[in-house]
Each structure stands twice: as C-alpha cells, then as structure tokens.
C-alpha positions as CSV (number, residue, x, y, z in Angstrom):
1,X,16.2,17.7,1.6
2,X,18.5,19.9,3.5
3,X,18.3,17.9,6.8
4,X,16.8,14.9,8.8
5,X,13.3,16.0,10.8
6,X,12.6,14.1,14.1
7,X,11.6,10.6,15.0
8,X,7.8,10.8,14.1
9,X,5.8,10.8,16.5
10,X,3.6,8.3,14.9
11,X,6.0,5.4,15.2
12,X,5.0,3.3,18.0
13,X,7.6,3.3,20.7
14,X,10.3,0.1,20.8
15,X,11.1,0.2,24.1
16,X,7.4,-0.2,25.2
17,X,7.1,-3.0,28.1
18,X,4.6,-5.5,28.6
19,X,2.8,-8.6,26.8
20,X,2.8,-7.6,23.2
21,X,-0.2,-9.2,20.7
22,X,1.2,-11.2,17.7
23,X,-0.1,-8.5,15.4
24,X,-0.6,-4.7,15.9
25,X,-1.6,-2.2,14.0
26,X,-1.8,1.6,13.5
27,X,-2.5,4.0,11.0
28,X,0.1,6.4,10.9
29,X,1.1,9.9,9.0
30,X,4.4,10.3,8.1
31,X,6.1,13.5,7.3
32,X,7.9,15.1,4.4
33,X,12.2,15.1,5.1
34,X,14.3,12.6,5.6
35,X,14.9,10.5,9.1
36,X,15.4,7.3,10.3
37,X,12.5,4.6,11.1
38,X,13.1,3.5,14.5
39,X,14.7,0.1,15.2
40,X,12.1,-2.4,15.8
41,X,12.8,-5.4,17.7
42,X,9.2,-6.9,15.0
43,X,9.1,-6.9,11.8
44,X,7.0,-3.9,10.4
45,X,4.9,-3.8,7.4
46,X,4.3,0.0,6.1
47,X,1.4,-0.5,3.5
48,X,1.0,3.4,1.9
49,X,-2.8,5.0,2.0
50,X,-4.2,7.4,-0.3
51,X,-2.6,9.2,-3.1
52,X,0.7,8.3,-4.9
53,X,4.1,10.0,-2.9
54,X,7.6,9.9,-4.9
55,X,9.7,8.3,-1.8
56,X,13.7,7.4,-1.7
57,X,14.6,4.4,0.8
58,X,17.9,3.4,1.9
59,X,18.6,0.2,3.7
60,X,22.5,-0.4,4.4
61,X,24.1,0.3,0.6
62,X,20.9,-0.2,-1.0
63,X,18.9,3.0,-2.2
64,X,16.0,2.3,-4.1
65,X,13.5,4.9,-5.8
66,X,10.2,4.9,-6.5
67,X,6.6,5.9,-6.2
68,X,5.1,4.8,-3.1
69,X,1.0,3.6,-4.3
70,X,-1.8,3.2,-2.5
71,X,-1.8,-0.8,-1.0
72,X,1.9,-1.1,-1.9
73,X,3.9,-2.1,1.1
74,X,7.9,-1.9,2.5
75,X,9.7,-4.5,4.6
76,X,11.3,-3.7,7.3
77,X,13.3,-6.5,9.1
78,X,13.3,-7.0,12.7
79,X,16.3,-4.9,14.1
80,X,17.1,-3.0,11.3
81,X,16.1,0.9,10.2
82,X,15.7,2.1,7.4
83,X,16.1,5.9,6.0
84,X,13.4,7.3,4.3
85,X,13.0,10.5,2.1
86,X,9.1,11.7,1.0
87,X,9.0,14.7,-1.3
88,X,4.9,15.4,0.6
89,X,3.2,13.5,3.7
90,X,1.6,10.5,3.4
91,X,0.0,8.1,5.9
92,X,0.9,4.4,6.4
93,X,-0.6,1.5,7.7
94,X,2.3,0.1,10.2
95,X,1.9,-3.9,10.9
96,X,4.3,-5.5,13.6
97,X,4.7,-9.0,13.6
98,X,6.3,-11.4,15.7
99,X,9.6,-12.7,15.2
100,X,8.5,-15.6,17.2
101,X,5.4,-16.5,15.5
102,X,7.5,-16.1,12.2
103,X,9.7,-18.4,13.2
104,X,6.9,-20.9,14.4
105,X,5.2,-20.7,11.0
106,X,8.5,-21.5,9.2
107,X,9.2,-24.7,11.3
108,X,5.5,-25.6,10.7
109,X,6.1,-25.3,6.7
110,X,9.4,-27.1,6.6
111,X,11.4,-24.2,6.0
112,X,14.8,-22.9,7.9
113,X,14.9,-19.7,6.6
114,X,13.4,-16.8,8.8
115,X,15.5,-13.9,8.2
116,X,13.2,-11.2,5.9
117,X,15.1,-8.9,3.4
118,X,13.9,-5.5,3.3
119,X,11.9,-4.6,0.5
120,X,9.9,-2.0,-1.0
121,X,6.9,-1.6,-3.6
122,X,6.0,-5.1,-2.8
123,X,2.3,-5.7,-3.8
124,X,0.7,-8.8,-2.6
125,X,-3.5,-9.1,-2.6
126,X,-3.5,-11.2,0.9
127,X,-1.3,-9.1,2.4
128,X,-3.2,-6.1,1.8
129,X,-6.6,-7.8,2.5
130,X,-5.1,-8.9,6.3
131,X,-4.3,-5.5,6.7
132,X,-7.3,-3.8,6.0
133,X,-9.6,-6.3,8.1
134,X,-6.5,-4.8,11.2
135,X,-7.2,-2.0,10.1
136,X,-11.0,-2.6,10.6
137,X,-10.8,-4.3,13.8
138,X,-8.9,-1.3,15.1
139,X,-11.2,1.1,13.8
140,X,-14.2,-0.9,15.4
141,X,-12.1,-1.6,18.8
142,X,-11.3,-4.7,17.9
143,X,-14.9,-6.6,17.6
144,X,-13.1,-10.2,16.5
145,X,-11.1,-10.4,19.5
146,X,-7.7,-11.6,20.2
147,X,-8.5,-14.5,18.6
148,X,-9.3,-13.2,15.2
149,X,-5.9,-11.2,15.0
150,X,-3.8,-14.0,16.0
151,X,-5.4,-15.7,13.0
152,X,-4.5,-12.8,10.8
153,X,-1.2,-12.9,12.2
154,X,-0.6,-16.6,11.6
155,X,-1.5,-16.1,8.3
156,X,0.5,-12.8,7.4
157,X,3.3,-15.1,8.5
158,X,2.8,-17.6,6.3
159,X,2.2,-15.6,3.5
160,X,5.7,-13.6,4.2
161,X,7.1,-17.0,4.3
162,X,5.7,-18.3,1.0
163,X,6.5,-14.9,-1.0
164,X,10.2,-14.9,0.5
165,X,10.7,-18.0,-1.0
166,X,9.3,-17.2,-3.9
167,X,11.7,-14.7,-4.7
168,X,15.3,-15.2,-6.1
169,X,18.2,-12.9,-6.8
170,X,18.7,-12.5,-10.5
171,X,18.9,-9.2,-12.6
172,X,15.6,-7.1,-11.6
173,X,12.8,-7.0,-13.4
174,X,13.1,-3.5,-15.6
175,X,10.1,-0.9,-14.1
176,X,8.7,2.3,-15.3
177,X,11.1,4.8,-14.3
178,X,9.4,7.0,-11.5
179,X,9.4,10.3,-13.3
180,X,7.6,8.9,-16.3
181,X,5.3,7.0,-14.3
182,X,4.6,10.1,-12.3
183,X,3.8,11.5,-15.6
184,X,1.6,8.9,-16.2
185,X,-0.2,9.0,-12.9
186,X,-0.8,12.8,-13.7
187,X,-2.6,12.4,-17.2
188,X,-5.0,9.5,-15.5
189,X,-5.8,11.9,-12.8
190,X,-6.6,14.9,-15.3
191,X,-8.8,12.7,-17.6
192,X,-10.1,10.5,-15.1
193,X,-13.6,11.8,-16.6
194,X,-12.8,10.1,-20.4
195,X,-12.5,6.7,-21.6
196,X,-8.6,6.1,-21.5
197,X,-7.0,3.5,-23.5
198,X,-3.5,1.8,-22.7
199,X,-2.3,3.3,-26.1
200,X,-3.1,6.9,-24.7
201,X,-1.0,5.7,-21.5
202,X,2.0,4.3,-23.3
203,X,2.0,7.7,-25.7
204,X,2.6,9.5,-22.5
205,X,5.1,7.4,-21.0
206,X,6.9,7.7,-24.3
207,X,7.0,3.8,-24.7
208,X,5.6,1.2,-27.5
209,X,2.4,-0.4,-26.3
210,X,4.0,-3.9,-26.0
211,X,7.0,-2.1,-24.1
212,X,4.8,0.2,-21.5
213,X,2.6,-2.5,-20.4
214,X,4.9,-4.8,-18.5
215,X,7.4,-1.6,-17.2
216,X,3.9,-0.3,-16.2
217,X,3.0,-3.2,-14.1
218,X,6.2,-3.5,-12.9
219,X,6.3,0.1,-11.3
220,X,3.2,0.3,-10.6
221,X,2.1,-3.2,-8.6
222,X,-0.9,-4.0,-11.0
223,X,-1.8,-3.7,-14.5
224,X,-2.5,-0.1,-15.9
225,X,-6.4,-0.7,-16.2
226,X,-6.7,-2.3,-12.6
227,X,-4.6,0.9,-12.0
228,X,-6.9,3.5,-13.6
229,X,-10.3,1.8,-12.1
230,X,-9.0,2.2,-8.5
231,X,-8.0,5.8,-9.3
232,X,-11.6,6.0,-10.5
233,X,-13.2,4.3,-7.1
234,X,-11.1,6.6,-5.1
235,X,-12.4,10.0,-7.2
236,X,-15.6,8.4,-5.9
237,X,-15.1,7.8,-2.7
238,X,-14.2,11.4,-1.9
239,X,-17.0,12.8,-4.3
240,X,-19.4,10.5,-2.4
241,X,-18.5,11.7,1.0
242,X,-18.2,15.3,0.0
243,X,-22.2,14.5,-0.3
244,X,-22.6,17.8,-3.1
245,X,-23.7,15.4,-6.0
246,X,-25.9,12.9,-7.9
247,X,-24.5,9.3,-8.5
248,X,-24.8,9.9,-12.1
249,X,-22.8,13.0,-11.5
250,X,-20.1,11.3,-9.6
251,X,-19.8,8.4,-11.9
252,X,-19.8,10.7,-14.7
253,X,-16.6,12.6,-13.3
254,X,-15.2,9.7,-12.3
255,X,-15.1,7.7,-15.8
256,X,-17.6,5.2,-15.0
257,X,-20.5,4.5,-17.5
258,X,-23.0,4.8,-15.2
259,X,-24.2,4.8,-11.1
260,X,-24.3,1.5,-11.3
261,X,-20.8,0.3,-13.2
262,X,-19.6,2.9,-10.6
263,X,-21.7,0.7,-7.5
264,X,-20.1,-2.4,-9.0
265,X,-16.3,-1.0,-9.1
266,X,-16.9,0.7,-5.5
267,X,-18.2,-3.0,-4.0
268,X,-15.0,-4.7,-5.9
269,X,-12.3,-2.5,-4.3
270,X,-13.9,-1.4,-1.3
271,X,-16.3,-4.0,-0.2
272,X,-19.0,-1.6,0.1
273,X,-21.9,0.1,-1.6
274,X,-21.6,3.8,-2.6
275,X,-24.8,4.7,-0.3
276,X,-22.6,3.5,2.8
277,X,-19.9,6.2,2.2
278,X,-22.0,9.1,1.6
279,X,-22.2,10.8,5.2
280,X,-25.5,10.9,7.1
281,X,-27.2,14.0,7.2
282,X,-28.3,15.1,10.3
C-alpha cells in the first residue's frame, strides 16, 4: 500500500464524554490501506463479518499475517493502537469493554493479572455468541435493556480472563500459511456445489492429510469440515435473500443434500430457519 488512508470514520470517537455502558457495540466497515486504529482508553474486540480478507497487523515490533475469517476476532488493549493493512474492505463488529469491570472480574476470580496482550485470529465460541446477541440488541434498539448487556459484559470479561490465562508463551503453534490457505478458501468456494473431502483439501494445500488437518485448523479457527459447512450456510443465506430460487435449488448449489439438511445447518449456525431470511414480498 503506497500510503496510510484516514482515521475511519467508523471508529467510534475516544474522546467522547459522558457515562459510558460496560459494553458497546457497533458494526463497522473498514477500508482497504493502511492506518492506525485509534487509541482507545477500552479494550476493543474487532470480530470480522462476511467473507475472508488477507489483513497484516502490527502491534509495537510484532507483525503478524493472516486471513481475517468470518467470527474470528483481534485484541486490542486498552491504550494501545494498532496498524492495520487490508488488501479489500471488510466490516467488523467493534466491542468496547471496560477496563474497570475487567478489573472487577479479575479480583472476583482470584486473579492479579488484568493487562490483555494483543492478539489476532483468536476464535473463541462464547465470545462470538456475546457478540452477536450485542449485535442483536443493537439491531433491535436494545430490547434486553441495560441490564442484559451489563450481563454480557460481565461475562465477556470473564471469559477474556479465563482464555488469557489459558494461554502461555512457548514456540507457536505452526498454521497454514495464508497464501495456501487462501488457495484453499478459493477451491471450497468454486465447488461449494460437490461433495468435498479433506483429502481434496489437503491436495490443494499441497500437504499430507495427517499434515493439513491440524495447520488447517490452526489458520483457519475451526476444523476444515466446520469450515466448509459455514461457507455453505452462508452461500445460502445470500441465495435465500436474493428470493430468485427453490430451497432444493439453493441447497443444491450450496452442497447440502437436501432443503432440509440445508434447514438444519442454517438453524445450527444462524439460529434461524431458512423461511425467516428470505425477504417478504410485498
């Protein structure tokens, strides 16, 4: 990239005044370049939406590479900035948490340590289920009340708390590299319609089965076939609201057996039927 673009207008502004909840939320689109995120005195969650975007992220000395995925999220300390490179746009989901209530939580659990590295390509299932139900209350004005976030703040908290610990500093687990894995992503997406196998995969990565299955799940956050059945609900999700074609059709294109393995999958990862996302006609 040849230079830095502007602050994004998206990011929420740091030097706003006034009472501020324990958890916020926005959905955000970010632009192609290079700039700065904007020092946050909160620590801010950036889960990615939507399709796969090669990013580069720079925090201090550290550069890290990677292929941002959809529900994969970045940490980005209280106080700190981070510089960010993305080869297309993409759209994040920005949580802010309290430093406070983070601090709270840790006291509550025993624990002295409150400081949060900065990470990226995390993937954690609670995490990304307390940020779609913000996400929802936002989208519905906030039906749960003040009462409900705090809860979901409380226990994003905690669950940054317990994962922190969790993690430890020796050598780093070996990933895909993110040109092959790109690779990868683009053969699923062009046979989305045909019943893949992890040996098909691993061909294209250029890796042994028992080799490409763990680099795989490294780089990617999940296992290959948890991989390819959300690429699949997704294909379905936009056929569905594009409202053009049967449900055999869609699951047909999509790689599901039939309407109703398809119903099944869509329930699992989105938590709702297919006839809910096809768009009323007037």
């Amino acid at each position: 990239m040849a230079g830095m673009t502007r602050r994004p207008d998206c990011y929420p502004d740091p030097s706003a005044v006034g009472p501020l909840p324990l958890l916020d939320v926005l959905t955000s689109p970010v632009p192609s370049g290079r700039f700065d995120s904007p020092v946050d005195h909160r620590h801010v969650l950036c889960l990615h939406l939507g399709e796969p975007v090669p990013v580069s992220y720079r925090a201090g000395r550290v550069e890290r590479q990677g292929t941002r995925l959809h529900g994969q999220f970045c940490v980005v300390p209280a106080g700190s900035s981070t510089r960010w490179t993305l080869i297309a746009p993409a759209t994040s989901l920005l949580l802010r948490l309290s430093p406070e209530l983070l601090r709270e939580s840790a006291a509550a659990m025993g624990s002295g340590d409150t400081a949060l590295a900065p990470s990226i390509h995390l993937r954690d299932a609670q995490v990304e289920r307390i940020g779609w139900m913000m996400q929802a209350e936002e989208r519905e004005r906030h039906p749960g009340g003040r009462l409900f976030a705090d809860s979901l703040a409380s226990a994003l908290a905690s669950r940054l708390l317990v994962l922190q610990t969790r993690r430890e500093t020796p050598s780093p687990v070996r990933a895909l590299p993110a040109w092959r894995l790109g690779r990868v992503i683009e053969y699923i997406e062009a046979h989305l319609d045909e019943d893949l196998g992890l040996p098909e995969l691993a061909a294209v990565a250029g890796y042994s089965l028992s080799h490409f299955k763990p680099l795989f799940r490294q780089a990617a956050g999940m296992p290959a076939h948890r991989f390819v059945m959300e690429r699949r609900v997704e294909r379905a999700r936009l056929r569905l609201q594009e409202g053009r074609l049967s449900l055999t059709a869609i699951a047909s294109e999509a790689g599901f057996a039939h309407a109703g393995h398809m119903a099944r999958c869509v329930r699992r990862v989105l938590g709702i039927s297919p006839s809910q996302i096809v768009p009323t006609r007037p």
